[in-house]
N, C-alpha and C positions, 0 to 999 in steps of 0.2 A: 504493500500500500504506500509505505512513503517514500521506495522510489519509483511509483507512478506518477506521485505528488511531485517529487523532484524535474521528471520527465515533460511533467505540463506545467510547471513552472518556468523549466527552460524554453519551453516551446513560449510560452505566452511572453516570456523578455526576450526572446528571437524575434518574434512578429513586431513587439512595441518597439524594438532597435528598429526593425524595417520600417515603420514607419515613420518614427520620426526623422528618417533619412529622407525617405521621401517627402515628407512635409518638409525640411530642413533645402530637399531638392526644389522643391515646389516656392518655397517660400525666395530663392534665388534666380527664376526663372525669369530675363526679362521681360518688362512689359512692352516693349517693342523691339520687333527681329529683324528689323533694316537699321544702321547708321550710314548716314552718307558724310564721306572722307573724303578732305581737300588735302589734296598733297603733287605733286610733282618729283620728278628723274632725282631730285636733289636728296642726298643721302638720310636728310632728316625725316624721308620718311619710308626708310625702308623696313621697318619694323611692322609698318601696316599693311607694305608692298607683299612679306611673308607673311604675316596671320590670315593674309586673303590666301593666296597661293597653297600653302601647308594645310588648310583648315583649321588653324589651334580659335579663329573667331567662331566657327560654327561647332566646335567642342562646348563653347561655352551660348548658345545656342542662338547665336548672329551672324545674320549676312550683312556684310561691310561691302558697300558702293566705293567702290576710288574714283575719283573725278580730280581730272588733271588741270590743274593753273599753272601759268608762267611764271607769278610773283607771288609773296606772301600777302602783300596789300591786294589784291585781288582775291586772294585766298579768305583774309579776314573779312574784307568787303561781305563776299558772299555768305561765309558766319554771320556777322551778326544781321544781316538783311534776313535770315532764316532758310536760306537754301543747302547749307551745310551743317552738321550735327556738332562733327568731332574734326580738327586739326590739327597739323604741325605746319609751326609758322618760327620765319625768321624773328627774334624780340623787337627788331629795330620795329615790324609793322606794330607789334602788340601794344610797346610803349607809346608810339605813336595815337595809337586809340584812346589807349589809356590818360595818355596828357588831354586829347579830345575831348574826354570827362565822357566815354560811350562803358556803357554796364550792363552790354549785352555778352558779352563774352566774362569767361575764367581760364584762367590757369590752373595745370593739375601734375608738370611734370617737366623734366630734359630729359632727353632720351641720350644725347649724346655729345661726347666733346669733341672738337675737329680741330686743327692747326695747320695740316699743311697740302689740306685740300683744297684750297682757298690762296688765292693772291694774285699777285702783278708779274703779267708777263711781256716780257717784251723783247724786241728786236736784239739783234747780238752786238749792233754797234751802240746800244746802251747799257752801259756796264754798271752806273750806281743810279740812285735816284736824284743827282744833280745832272747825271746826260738828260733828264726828262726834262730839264728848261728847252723851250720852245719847241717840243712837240704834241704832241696829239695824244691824248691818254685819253680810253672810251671806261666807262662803267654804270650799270643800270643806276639810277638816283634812287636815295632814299633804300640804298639793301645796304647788306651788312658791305659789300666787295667796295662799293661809296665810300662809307665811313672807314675802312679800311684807307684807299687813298688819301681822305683829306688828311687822316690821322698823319701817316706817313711824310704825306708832304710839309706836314706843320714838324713833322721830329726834325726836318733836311731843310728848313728854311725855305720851305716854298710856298708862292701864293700861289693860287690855282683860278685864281680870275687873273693876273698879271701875266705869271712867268709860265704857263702854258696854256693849253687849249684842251679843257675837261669835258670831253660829250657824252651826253645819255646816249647808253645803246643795250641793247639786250643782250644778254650771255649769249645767246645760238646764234645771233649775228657778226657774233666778234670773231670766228674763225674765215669768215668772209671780207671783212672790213680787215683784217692782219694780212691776207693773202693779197689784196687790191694795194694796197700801202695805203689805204683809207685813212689809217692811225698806225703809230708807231708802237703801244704800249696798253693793255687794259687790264680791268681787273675782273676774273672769274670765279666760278666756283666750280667742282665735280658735276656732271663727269667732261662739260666744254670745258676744264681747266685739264686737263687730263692729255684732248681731245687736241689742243692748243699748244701745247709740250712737243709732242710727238709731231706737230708742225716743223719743218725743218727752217732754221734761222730763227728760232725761238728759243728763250729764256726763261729761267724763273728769275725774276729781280727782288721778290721777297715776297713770304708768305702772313698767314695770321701772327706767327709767333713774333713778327718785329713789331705789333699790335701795343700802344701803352699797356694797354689794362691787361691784355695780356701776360705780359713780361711784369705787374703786380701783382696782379690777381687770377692768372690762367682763363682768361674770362676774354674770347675770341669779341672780334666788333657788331656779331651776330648771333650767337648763341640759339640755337632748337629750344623750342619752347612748345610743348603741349598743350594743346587749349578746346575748351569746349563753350559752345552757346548756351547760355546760364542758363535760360527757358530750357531747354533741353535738359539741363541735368537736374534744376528741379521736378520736371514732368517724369523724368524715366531715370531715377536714382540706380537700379538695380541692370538696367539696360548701359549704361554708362559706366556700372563700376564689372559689370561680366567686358565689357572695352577693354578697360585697364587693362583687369587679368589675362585676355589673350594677346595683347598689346605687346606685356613686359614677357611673357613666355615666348613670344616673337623675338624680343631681344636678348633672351637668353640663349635660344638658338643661332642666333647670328654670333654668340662668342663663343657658342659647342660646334657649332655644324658650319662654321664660315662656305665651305666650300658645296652645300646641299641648299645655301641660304645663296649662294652667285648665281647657281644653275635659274632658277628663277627671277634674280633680278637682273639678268640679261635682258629680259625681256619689257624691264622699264627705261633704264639706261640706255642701252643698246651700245653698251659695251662688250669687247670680247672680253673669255674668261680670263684671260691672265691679267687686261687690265681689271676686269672687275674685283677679283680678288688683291691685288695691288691697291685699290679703291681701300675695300675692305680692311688692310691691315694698319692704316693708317687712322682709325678710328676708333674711340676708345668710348663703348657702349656704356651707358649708366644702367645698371638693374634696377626693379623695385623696389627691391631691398633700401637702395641709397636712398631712394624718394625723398623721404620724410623727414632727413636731416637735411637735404640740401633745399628744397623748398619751406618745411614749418619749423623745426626744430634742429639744429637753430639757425636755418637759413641761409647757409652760406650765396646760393647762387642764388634767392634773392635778394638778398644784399649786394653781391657783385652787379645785378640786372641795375639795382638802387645808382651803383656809381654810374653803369650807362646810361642812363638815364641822364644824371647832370653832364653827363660827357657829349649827349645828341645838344642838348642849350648850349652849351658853349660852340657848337657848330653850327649854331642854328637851323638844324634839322627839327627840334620843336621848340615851341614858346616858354612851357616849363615842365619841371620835372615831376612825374606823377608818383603819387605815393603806392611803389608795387605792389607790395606787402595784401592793398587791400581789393586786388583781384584775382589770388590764390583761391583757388576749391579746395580745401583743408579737408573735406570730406572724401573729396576723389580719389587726394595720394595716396599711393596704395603703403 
């Protein structure tokens, strides 16, 4: 008799485990199974490029849209207009918004740090950044590859309304405009920095790392920045944080599986594989693990975002300097 008792005791805390797993299941389940993802070829967002690709988003029970932009300001644009969920965006656009005084968007993350995928390339008959007096230097306005430049040319005594000639131009046009002699010198990023190298008669003249804040604070003039449309993450809390989770599993794989995580993003980049992996090795992935010190506790890299921030005023790329701090999703980081 009482080990029958025993037997439907075990039975009946067998079935209560099972279910509170499934309610536990259940209670995790987003409440919506589309997010639509802005992102572009540029490495910051190859962590979403695999969570599509591998399924680790539909493990956690979402289908994630990627929808391609040129710029991050376009990217953000269409955030907070409500056509995009979830992004990765350069900070320079984020801060931007945020001095705007717009509270349609948050922040919830850096995915990654980069240094020397990024910089100024140029012709071989310029050898420092003082040959660049009176020539032609192209870079998108307003990205991080900009603020790179002016940075630069203010370390090397240069004014860039005098002592040459600074034009906006788009990253994929600059391997065009290098080959016509259009311009002498621009600033890129992966994989047209890449793309532009392997140009013959090209240069590297210098990358992120001769960046001030850089070489203070490890903190690139553009930094990856995770961001979600507030409305959105208040509507679908549980839709937004099963994101994360396949998000940062995504990026776990790309520091396990580097070479099962290229095979597929060949096919964003349209890079071959040995540069894609050469891409790959020169980037140094944040897990979720890190999250939460480097965004809420205690903040390192928003506090570094804090000095970019007075860094874009003093260049007058905005009017003043927003307080970062209070467009963190505290709730999100995983």
């Amino acid at each position: 008799m009482k080990r029958l008792m025993k037997k439907s005791l075990a039975l009946v805390a067998a079935v209560v485990l099972a279910f509170s797993l499934v309610c536990a299941h259940a209670d995790e389940t987003p409440e919506k199974v589309t997010v639509i993802y802005g992102g572009s070829s540029w490495l910051g967002h190859y962590p979403a490029w695999v969570g599509i690709e591998k399924g680790l988003f539909q493990k956690h029970g979402l289908g994630v849209l990627f929808q391609n932009f040129y710029a991050s300001s376009g990217r953000m644009g269409s955030l907070v207009a409500g056509d995009l969920d979830i992004a990765s965006t350069g900070s320079i656009s984020g801060i931007a918004l945020m001095a705007a005084g717009s509270k349609g968007f948050m922040a919830f993350g850096t995915p990654d740090s980069y240094a020397t995928v990024e910089g100024i390339i140029a012709r071989e008959n310029i050898k420092t950044i003082q040959d660049l007096k009176g020539k032609r230097i192209a870079a998108p306005f307003a990205s991080s590859a900009h603020v790179l430049v002016l940075d630069i040319l203010e370390q090397n005594g240069l004014d860039p309304e005098k002592d040459l000639t600074l034009l906006n131009l788009k990253v994929n046009e600059m391997p065009a405009a290098m080959h016509s002699g259009e311009i002498d010198a621009c600033a890129a990023w992966t994989p047209h920095f890449n793309k532009l190298l392997k140009m013959p008669g090209h240069h590297l003249l210098v990358d992120d790392t001769e960046f001030s804040l850089y070489k203070k604070y490890k903190l690139g003039p553009g930094p990856d920045l995770l961001v979600v449309r507030k409305e959105f993450a208040q509507k679908y809390p549980k839709t937004s944080k099963a994101f994360v989770k396949g998000y940062f599993e995504a990026v776990d794989m790309l520091i396990n599986e580097p070479e099962e995580c290229a095979k597929v993003l060949m096919k964003l980049t349209n890079l071959s594989m040995e540069d894609q992996m050469e891409v790959l090795k020169d980037i140094t992935w944040i897990t979720g693990e890190e999250q939460r010190a480097l965004m809420v506790d205690p903040g390192d890299f928003v506090a570094g975002m804090q000095q970019l921030a007075q860094f874009l005023v003093k260049h007058n790329q905005i009017d003043h300097a927003p307080a970062v701090k209070e467009w963190i999703a505290e709730d999100m980081v995983p």
